[in-house]
C-alpha positions as CSV (number, residue, x, y, z in Angstrom):
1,X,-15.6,27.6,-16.3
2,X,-12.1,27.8,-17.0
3,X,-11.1,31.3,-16.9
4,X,-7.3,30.4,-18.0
5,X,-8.3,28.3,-21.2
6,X,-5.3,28.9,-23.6
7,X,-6.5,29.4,-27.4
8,X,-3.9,29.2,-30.6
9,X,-4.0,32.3,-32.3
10,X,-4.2,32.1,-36.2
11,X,-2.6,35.1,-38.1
12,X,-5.2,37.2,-40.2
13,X,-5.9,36.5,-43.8
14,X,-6.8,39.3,-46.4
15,X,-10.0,38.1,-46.0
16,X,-10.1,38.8,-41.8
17,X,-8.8,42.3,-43.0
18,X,-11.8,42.8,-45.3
19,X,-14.5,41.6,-43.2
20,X,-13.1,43.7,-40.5
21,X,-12.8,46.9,-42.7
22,X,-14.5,47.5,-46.0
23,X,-14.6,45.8,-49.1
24,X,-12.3,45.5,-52.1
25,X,-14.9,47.0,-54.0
26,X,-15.4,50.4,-52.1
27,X,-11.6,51.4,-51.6
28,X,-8.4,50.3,-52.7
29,X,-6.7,48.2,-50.7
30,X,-4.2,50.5,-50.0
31,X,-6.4,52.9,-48.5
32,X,-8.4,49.9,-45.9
33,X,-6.0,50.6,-43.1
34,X,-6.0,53.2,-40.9
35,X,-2.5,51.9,-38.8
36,X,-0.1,49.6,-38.9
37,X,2.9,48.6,-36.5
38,X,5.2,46.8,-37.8
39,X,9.2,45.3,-37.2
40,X,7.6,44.6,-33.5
41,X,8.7,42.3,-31.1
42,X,5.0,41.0,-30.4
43,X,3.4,39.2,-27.8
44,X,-0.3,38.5,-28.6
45,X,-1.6,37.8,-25.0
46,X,-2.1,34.2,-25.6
47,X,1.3,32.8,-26.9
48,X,4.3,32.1,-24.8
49,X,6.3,33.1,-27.0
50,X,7.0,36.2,-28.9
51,X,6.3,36.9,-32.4
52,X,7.4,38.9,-35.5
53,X,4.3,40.3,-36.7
54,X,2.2,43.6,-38.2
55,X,-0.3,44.6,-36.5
56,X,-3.1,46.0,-38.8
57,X,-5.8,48.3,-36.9
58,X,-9.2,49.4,-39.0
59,X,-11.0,52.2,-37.2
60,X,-11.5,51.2,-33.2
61,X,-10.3,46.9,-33.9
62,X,-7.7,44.6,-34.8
63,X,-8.1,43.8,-38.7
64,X,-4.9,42.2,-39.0
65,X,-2.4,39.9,-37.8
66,X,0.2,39.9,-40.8
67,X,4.3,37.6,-40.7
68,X,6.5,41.0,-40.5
69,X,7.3,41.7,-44.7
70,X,5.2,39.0,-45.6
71,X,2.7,41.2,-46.8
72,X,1.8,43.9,-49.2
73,X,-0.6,46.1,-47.0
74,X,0.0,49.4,-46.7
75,X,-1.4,52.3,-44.1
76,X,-2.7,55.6,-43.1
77,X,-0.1,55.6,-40.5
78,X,2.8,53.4,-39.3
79,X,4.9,52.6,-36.7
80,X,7.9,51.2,-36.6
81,X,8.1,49.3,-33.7
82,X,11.7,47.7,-34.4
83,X,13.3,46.7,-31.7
84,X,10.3,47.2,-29.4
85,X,8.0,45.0,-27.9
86,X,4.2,45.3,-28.6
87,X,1.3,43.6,-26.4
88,X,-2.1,44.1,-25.5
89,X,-3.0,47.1,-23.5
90,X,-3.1,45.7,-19.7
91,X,-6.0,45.2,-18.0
92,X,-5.9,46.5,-14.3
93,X,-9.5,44.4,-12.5
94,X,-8.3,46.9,-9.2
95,X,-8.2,50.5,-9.0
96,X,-9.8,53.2,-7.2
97,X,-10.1,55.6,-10.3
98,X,-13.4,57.1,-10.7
99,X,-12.6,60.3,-8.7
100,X,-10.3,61.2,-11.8
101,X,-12.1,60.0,-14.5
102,X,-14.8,61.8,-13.2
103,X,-12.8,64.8,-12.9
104,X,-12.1,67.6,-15.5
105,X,-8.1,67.5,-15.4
106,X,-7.1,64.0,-14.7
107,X,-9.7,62.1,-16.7
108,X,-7.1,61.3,-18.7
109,X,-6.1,58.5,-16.4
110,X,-2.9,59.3,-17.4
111,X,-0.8,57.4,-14.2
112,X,-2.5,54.3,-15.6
113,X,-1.9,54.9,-19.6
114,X,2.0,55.3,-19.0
115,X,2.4,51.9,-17.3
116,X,0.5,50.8,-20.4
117,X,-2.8,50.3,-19.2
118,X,-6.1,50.6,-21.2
119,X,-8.9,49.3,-19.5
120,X,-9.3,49.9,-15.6
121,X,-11.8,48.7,-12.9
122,X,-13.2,50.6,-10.5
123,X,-16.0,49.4,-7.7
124,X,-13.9,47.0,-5.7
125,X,-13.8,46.6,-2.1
126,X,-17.8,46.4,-1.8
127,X,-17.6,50.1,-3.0
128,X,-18.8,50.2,-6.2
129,X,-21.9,52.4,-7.6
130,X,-25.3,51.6,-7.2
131,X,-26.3,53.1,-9.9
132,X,-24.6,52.1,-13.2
133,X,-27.0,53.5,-15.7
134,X,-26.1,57.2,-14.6
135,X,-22.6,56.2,-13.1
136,X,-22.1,55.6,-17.3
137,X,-23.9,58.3,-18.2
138,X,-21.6,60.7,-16.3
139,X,-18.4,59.1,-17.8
140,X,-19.2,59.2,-21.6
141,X,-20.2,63.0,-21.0
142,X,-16.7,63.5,-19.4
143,X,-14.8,61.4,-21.5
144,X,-12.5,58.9,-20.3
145,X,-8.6,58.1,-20.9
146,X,-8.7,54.8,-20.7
147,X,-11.6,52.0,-20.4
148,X,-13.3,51.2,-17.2
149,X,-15.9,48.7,-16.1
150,X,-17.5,48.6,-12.9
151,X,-18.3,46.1,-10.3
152,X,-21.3,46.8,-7.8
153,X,-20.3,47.6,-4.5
154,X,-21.8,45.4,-1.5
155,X,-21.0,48.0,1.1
156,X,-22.7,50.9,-1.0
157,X,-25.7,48.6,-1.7
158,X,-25.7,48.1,2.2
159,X,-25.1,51.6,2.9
160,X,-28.2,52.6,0.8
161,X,-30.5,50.4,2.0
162,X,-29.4,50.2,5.8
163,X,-26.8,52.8,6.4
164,X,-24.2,51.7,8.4
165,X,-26.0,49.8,10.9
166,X,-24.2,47.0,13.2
167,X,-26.5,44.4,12.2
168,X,-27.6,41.2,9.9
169,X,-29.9,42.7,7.1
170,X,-33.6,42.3,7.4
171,X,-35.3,40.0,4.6
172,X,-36.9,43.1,3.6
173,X,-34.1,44.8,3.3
174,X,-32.2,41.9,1.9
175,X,-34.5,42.1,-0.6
176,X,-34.1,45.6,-1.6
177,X,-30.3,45.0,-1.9
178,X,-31.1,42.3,-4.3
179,X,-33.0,44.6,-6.5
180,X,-31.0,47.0,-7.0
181,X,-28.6,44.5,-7.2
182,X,-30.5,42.8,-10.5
183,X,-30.9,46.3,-12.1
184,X,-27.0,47.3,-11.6
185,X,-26.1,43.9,-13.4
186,X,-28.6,44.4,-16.2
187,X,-27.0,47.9,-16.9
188,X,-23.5,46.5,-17.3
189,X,-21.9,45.6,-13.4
190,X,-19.7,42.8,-14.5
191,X,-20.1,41.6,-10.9
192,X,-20.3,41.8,-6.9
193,X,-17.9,43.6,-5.0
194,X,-17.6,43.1,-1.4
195,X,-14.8,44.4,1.3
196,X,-16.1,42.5,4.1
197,X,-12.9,43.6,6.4
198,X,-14.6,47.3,5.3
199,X,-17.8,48.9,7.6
200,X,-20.6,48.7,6.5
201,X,-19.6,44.8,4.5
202,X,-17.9,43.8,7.9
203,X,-21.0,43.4,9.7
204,X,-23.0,41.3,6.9
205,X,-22.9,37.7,7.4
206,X,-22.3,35.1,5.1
207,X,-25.5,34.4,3.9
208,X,-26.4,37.9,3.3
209,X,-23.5,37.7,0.3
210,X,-24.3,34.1,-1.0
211,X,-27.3,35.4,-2.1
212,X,-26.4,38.9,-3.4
213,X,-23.7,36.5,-5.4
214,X,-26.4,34.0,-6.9
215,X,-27.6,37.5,-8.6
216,X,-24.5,38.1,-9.9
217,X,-24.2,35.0,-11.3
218,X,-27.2,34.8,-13.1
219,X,-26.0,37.5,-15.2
220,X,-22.4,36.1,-15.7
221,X,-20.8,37.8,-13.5
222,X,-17.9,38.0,-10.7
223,X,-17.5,37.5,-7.0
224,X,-14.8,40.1,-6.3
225,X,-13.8,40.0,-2.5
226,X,-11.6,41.7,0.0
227,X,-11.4,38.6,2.1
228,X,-12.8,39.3,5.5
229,X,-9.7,39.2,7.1
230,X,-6.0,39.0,5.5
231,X,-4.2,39.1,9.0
232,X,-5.7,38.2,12.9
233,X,-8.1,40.8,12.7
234,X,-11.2,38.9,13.0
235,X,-11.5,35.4,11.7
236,X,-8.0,35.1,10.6
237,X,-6.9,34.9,6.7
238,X,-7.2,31.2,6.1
239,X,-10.8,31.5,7.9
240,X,-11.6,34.4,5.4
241,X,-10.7,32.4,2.5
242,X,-12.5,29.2,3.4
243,X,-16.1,31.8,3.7
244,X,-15.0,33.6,-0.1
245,X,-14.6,29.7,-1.6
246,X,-17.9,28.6,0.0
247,X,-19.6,31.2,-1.2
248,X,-18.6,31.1,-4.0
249,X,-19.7,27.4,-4.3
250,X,-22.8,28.3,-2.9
251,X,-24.0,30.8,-5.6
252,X,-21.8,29.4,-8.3
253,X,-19.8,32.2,-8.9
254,X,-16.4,32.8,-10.6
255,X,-14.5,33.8,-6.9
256,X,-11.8,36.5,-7.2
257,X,-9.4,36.9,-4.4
258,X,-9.0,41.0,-4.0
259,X,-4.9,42.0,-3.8
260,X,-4.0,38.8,-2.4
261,X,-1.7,38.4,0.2
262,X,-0.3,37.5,3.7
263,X,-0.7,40.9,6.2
264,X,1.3,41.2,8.7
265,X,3.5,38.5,11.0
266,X,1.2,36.9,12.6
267,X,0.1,35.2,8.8
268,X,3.6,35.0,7.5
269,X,3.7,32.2,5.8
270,X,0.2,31.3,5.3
271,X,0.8,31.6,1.9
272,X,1.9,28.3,1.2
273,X,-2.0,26.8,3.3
274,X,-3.4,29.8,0.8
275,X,-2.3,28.3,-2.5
276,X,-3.0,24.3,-1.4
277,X,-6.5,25.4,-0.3
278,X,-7.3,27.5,-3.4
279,X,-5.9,24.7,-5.6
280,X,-8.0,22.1,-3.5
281,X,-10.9,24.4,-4.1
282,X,-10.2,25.0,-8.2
283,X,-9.9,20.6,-8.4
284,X,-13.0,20.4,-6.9
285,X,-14.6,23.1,-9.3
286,X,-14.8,25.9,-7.6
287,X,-13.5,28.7,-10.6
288,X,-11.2,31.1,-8.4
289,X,-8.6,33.3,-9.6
290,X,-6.8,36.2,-7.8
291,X,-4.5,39.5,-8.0
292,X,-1.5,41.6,-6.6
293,X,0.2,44.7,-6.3
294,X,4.2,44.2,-6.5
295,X,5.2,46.3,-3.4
296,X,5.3,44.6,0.6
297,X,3.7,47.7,1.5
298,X,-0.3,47.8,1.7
299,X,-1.9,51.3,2.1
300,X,-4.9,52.1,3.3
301,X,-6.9,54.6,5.6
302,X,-5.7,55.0,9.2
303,X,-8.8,54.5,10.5
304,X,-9.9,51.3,8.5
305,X,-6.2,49.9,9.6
306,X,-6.4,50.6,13.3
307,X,-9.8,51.3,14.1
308,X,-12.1,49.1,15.6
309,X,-14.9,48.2,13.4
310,X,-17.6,48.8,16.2
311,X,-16.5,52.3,17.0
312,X,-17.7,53.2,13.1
313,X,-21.1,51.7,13.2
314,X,-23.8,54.3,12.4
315,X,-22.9,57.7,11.3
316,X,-19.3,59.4,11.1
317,X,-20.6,61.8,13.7
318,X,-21.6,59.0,16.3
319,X,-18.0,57.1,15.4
320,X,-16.5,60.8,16.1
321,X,-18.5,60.5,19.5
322,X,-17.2,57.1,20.5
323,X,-13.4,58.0,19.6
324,X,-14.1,60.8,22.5
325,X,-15.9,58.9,25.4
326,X,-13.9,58.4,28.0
327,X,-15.7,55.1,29.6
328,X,-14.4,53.8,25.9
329,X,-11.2,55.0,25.8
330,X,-9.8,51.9,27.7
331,X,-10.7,49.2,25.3
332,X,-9.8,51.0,22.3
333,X,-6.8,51.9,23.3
334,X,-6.5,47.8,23.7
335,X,-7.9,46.7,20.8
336,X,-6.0,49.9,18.9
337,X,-2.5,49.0,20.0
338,X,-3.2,45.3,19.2
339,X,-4.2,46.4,15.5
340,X,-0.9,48.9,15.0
341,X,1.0,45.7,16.6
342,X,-0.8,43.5,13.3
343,X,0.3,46.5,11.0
344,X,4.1,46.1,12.1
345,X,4.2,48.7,14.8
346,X,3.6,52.3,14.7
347,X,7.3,52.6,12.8
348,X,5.8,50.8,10.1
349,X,3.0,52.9,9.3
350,X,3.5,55.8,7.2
351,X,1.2,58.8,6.8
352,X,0.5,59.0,2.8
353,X,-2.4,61.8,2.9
354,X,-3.5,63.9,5.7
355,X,-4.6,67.5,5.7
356,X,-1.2,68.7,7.8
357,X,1.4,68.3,4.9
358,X,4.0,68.4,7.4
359,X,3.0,65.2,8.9
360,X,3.4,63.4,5.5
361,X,5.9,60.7,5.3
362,X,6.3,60.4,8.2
363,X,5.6,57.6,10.4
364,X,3.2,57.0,13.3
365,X,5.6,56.7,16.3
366,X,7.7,59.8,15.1
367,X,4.3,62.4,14.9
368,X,3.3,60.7,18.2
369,X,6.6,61.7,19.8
370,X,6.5,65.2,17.9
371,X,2.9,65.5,19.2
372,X,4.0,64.4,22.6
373,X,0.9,62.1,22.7
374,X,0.5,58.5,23.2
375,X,0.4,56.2,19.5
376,X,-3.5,55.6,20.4
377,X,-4.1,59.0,21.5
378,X,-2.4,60.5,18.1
379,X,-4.2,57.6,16.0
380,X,-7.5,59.3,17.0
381,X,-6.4,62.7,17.2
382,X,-5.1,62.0,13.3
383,X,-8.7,60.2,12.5
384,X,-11.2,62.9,14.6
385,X,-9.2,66.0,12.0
386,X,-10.1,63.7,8.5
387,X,-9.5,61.2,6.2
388,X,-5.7,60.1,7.0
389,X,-4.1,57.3,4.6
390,X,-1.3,55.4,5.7
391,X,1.0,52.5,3.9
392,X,2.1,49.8,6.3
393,X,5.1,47.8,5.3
394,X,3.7,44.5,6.6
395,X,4.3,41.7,4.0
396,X,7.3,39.0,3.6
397,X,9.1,39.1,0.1
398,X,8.3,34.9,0.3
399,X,4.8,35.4,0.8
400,X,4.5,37.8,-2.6
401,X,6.6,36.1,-4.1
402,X,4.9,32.4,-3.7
403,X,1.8,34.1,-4.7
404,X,2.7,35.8,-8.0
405,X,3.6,32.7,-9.7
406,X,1.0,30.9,-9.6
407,X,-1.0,30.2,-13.0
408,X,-4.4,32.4,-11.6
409,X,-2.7,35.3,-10.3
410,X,-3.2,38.7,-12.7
411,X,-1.3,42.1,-12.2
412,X,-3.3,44.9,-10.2
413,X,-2.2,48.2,-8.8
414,X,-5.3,48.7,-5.8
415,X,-4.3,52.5,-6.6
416,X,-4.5,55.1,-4.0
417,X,-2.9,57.9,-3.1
418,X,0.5,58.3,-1.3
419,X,1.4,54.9,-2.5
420,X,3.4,54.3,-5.6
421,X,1.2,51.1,-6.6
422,X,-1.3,53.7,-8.4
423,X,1.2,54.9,-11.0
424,X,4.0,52.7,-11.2
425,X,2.8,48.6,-10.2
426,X,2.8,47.3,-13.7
427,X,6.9,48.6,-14.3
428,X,7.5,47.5,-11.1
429,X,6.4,44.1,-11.2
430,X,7.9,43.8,-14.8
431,X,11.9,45.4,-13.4
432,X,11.9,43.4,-10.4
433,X,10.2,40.2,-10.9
434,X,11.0,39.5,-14.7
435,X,13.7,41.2,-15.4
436,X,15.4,41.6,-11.6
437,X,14.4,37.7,-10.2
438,X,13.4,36.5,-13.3
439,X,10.6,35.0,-11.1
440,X,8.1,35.2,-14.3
441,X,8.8,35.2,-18.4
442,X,7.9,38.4,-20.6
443,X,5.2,35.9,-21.8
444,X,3.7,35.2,-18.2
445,X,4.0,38.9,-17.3
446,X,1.9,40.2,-20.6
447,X,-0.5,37.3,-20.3
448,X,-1.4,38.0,-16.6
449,X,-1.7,41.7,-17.4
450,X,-4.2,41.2,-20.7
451,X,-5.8,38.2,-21.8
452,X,-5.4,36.2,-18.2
453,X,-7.5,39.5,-17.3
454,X,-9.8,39.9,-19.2
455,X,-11.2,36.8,-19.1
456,X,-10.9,36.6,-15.4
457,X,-13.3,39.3,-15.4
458,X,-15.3,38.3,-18.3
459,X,-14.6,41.0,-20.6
460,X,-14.8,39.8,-24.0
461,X,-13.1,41.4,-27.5
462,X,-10.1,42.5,-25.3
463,X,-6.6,41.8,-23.7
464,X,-5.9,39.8,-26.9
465,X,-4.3,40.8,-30.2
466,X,-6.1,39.2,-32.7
467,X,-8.6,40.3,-35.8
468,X,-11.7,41.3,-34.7
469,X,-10.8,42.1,-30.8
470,X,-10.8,46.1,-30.0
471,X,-7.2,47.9,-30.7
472,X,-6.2,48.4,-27.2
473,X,-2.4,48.1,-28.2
474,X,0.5,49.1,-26.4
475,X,4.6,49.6,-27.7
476,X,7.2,49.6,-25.3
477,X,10.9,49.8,-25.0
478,X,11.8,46.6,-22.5
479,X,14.8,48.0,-22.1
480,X,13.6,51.8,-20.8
481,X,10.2,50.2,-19.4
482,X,10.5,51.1,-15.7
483,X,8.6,53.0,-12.5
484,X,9.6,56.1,-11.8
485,X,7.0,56.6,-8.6
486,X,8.7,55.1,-5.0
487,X,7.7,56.2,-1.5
488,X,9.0,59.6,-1.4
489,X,7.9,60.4,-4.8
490,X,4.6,58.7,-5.3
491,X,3.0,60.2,-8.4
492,X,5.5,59.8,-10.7
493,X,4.7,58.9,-14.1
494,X,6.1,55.6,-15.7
495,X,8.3,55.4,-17.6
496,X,9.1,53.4,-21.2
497,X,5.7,52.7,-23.1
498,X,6.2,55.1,-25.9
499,X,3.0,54.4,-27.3
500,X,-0.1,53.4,-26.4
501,X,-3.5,53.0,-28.7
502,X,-6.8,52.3,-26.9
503,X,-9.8,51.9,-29.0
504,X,-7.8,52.0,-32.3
505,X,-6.7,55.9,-31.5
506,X,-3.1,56.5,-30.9
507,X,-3.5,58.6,-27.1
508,X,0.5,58.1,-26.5
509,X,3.1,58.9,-29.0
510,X,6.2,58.8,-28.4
511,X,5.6,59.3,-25.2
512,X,3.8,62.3,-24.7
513,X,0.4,62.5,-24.4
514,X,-2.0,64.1,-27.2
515,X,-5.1,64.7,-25.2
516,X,-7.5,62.4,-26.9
517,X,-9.6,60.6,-24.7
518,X,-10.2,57.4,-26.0
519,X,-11.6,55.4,-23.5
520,X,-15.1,53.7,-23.0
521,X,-17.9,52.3,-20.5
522,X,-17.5,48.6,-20.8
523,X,-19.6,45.2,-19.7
């Protein structure tokens, strides 16, 4: 399939608007619309060009696509959108969300709805649910902020089938996996999810995936991958890639390449043998598409950066055991120091969480030296007190920069946090690489953070405005639209999209925030 087919939109006729609302009959037509924006710069998702158009919403979808003044409708409520640009709500297919939306005061998703997006994923990195049905359940009882979908997490499937045993999976328990698999995808996964650089996904073998992927498929879903290796770690990145296209061939998948990039100077450069083997691939057939953050800065947890992945086997107590022996401590602190040398050096590893506030922001080296403690010796001490994230400023500006402008690569933000990716990557790819290095068009940017999206990931009704697709509608100020969040302030709300509309209800107006949670489970 082609996931990047471009379709001409047609502007809306009165008769779109009645089929999509009610008939002349039962109301006037002056009463048929609930909003209208109008006087807006507009960028449908599918054009390259901008537009002057009213947008006409009826309830929760797109009734109307209307030649600003060239109409006599009339609404419930307008905006005036002069002088502003209107798109598509953005799609992000990478975020680590669920802990808020499940929660009770950031549900709102509100990081995400200021940098204008609507509709979020969450599973990736093979760490998706198992169970959609109730994982559904518990969202609509919360209520949501913004849309989600879910992918189904290879790791978590693993995990509940075989813990986190060092091993190739038994048929048996192969076939488990592949059960639960089939009932996750028949209550709404929109595909597989591995992390295969990730315990427990690292110690599956290739097979193991091609044929949890043929299940996917069957259904019409994704492959979504953290490639096995992005760096030297293991197999090496182009290694990585060539497994995620054959397996993808294999089980006749749509293949989507996880934040895409180069990590760390031993692949600088790679990008350019990246792109000529994933356009090889995509002439041969093989559907592939990718995304990426905007930032040279990956972030992740210390112990999944450094660590190696045969200490974690088993249970977090017996990794806790291994990290203390002292007939081990000799090869890990080899294979340790070689894995912080990968990441940049200890300098370039920043501590974004960890339960000592104090610590924060800091980088490796300096708490080593302030612990007066070796960098392998404070790398486990960190890890044995908890969960420790760190960013690691371990990407070339050519390497992102060669990626984002190719045609299959859509905006993500692979939120976490202590990195400013999970409320500011949308603004920050739009100030410094459309309107900074003019590297992409308004166009290209909108596209490939809607409609480029959402069928990427198969989601259908959405990412475009046109009649009869689901009023996920943004309006913001290209002048003003910019990220607020950096490295020493992290979880700083965007700024610029003054309002934002997801499933026809206006959440953001003027931007502030009215405490309607709009958002839906979506397949």
């Amino acid at each position: 399939m082609n996931v990047f087919n471009k379709k001409v939109i047609a502007l809306a006729i009165s008769v779109a608007l009645l089929s999509a609302c009610t008939t002349e009959e039962q109301q006037p037509k002056t009463q048929q619309i609930d909003l209208l924006i109008t006087n807006g710069t507009v960028y449908t998702g599918e054009s390259g060009q901008a537009q002057q158009l009213d947008v006409a919403i009826c309830q929760q979808v797109i009734c109307g696509l209307y030649l600003s003044g060239e109409h006599s409708i009339k609404a419930e409520r307008i905006i005036n959108a002069k002088n502003k640009i209107v798109s598509p709500g953005f799609i992000d297919p990478h975020t680590h969300s669920l802990a808020e939306l499940l929660s009770k005061d950031k549900n709102h998703n509100l990081n995400y709805l200021t940098q204008g997006v609507t509709t979020v994923v969450n599973g990736n990195d093979g760490g998706g649910p198992v169970d959609i049905t109730a994982m559904a359940k518990k969202l609509k009882a919360n209520g949501i902020g913004t849309n989600t979908a879910l992918l189904v997490g290879h790791g978590s499937l693993r995990e509940q089938v075989m813990g986190r045993a060092e091993r190739y999976a038994t048929p048996e328990e192969l076939s488990e996996m592949s059960a639960l698999l089939t009932t996750a995808m028949e209550a709404g996964g929109i595909g597989l999810s591995t992390g295969l650089y990730y315990v427990p996904g690292s110690y599956a073998n290739t097979d193991e995936v091609i044929t949890l992927a043929k299940i996917a498929s069957q259904y019409g879903g994704i492959y979504d991958t953290h490639l096995r290796d992005e760096s030297t770690f293991n197999i090496g990145f182009t290694a990585a890639l060539d497994e995620a296209i054959n397996i993808a061939d294999k089980a006749d998948i749509h293949l989507h390449l996880a934040h895409i990039k180069a990590l760390g100077v031993d692949v600088w450069g790679q990008s350019k043998q990246a792109i000529e083997m994933i356009t090889q691939a995509q002439e041969n057939g093989t559907s592939i598409s990718a995304d990426q953050y905007p930032w040279l800065a990956s972030g992740t947890k210390l112990r999944s950066a450094v660590m190696p992945k045969w200490v974690m086997a088993d249970s977090k107590e017996a990794f806790h055991q291994r990290l203390k022996q002292a007939d081990l401590s000799a090869i890990l602190a080899e294979e340790i120091t070689e894995n912080v040398r990968r990441r940049g050096g200890p300098d370039s590893l920043y501590i974004t969480e960890f339960t000592d506030k104090t610590l924060v922001s800091l980088n490796l080296l300096q708490v080593s030296e302030l612990k007066n403690l070796s960098v392998v010796d404070t790398a486990i001490w960190m890890v044995l007190q908890g969960d420790v994230r760190v960013a690691s400023f371990n990407m070339s500006p050519e390497d992102v920069e060669r990626f984002m402008v190719q045609p299959w690569v859509v905006t993500s933000s692979d939120g976490t946090n202590g990195h400013p990716r999970k409320y500011a990557s949308f603004p920050q790819k739009y100030q410094k690489y459309v309107v900074d290095k003019k590297l992409l068009t308004m166009a290209e940017f909108i596209n490939r953070s809607s409609s480029q999206t959402a069928k990427v990931l198969g989601l259908t009704e959405r990412g475009i405005l046109k009649v009869g697709y689901k009023a996920d509608v943004i309006v913001f100020d290209e002048q003003n639209f910019a990220p607020m969040a950096n490295f020493n302030q992290w979880n700083n709300y965007s700024v610029g999209v003054e309002q934002v509309i997801v499933n026809g209800t206006l959440v953001i107006e003027n931007e502030k925030f009215g405490g309607i949670l709009a958002g839906k489970f979506i397949q």
